[in-house]
C-alpha positions in Angstrom: 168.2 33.0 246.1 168.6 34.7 249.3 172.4 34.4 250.8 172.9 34.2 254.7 174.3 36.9 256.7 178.3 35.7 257.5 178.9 36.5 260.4 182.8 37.1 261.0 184.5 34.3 262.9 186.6 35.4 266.1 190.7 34.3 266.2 192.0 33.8 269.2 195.6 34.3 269.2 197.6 33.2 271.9 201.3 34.7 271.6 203.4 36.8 274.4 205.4 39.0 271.6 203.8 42.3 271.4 205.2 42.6 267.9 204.1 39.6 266.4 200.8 40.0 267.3 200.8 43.6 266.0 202.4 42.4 262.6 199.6 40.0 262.5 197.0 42.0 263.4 198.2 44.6 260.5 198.5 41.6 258.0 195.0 40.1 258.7 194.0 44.2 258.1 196.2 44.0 254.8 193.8 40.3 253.4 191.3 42.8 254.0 189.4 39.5 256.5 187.0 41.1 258.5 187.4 38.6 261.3 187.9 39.9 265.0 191.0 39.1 266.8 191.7 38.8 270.7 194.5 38.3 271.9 196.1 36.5 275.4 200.0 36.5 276.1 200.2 32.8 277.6 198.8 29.1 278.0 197.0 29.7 281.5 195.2 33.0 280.0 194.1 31.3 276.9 192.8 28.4 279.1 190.9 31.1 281.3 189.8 32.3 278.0 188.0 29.6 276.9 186.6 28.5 280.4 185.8 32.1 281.1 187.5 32.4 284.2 188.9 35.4 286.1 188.9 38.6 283.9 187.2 36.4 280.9 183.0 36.4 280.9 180.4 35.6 277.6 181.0 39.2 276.4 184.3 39.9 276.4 185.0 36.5 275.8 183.8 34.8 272.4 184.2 31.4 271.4 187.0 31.3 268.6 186.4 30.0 265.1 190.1 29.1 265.0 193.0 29.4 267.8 196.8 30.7 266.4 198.6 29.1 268.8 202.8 30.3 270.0 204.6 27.6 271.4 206.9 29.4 273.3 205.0 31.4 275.8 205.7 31.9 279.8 203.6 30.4 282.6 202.4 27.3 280.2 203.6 26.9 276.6 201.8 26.1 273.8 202.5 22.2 273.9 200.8 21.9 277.4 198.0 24.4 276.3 197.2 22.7 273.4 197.1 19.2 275.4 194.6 20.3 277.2 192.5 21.9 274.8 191.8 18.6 272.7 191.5 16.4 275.9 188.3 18.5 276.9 185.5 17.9 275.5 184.0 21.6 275.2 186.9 23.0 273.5 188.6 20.0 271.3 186.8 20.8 268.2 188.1 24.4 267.9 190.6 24.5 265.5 194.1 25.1 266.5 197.2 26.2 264.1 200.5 26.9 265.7 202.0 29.4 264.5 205.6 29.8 265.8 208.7 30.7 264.8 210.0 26.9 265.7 211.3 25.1 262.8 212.0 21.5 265.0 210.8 18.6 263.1 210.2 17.7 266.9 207.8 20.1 267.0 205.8 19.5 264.4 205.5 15.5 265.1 204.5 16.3 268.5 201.6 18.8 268.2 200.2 16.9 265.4 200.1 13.8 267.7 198.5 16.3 270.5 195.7 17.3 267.4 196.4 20.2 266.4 194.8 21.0 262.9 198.1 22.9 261.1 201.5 24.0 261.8 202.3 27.2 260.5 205.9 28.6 260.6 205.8 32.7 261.5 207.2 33.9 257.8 210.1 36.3 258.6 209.0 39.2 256.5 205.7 41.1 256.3 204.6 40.3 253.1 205.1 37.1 253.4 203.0 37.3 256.6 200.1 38.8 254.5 200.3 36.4 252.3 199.9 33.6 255.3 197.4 35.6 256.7 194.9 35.7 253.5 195.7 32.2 252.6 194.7 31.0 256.3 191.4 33.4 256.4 190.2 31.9 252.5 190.9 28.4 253.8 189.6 28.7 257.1 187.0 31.1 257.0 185.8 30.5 253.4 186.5 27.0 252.7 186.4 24.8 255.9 183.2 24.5 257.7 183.2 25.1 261.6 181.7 23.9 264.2 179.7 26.4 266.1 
């Protein structure tokens, strides 16, 4: 039986604290997932992200497998970004999981209502964050099939 070539699936984190996203990047190194991250600090860069506008083009650029989506970010937050990420039509089937340090039962109703596909709270310490990290790559990467 001959297996397919996996071809690693790209995250597109969308966070504006510098530490967070090295932690994360450190803890998907530590699940030993193989999956390329990029990274853009608010709600209008991830937007020009996936429209490829500005500074974004096809190369530097790849379509995400999966969005980890702050809430709290500057310009426009994670609420309005992920509005209009599931009201497009080109971009509503990429997955979405917030990932935040927000806690508010407010929060959670809300961007499920606005689609997104989990709610992850950040875990406060790093193993914990590991732990997140290779539970979310076997699940989404291994388990759940994407659209391409």
């Amino acid at each position: 039986m001959e297996t397919a070539e996996v071809k690693p699936i790209v995250i597109l984190m969308a966070d504006d604290d510098d530490d967070d996203v090295l932690l994360t990047e450190k803890a998907l190194g530590e699940s030993r997932l193989l999956n390329t991250m990029k990274r853009v600090r608010d709600g209008e860069e991830l937007l020009d992200y996936l429209h490829r506008r500005g500074d974004f083009n096809e190369e530097n650029a790849p379509r995400p497998g999966v969005i980890l989506l702050d809430l709290n970010m500057p310009r426009k937050d994670g609420r309005e970004a992920l509005r209009e990420i599931k009201s497009d039509d080109t971009l509503k089937n990429i997955p979405v999981v917030v990932f935040t340090t927000s806690k508010a039962e407010e929060d959670v109703f809300k961007t499920y209502q606005l689609g997104v596909n989990s709610f992850i709270t950040k875990p406060v310490t790093f193993d914990n964050l590991t732990r997140v990290m290779r539970t979310l790559g076997n699940y989404w990467f291994e388990i759940v099939e994407l659209p391409h």
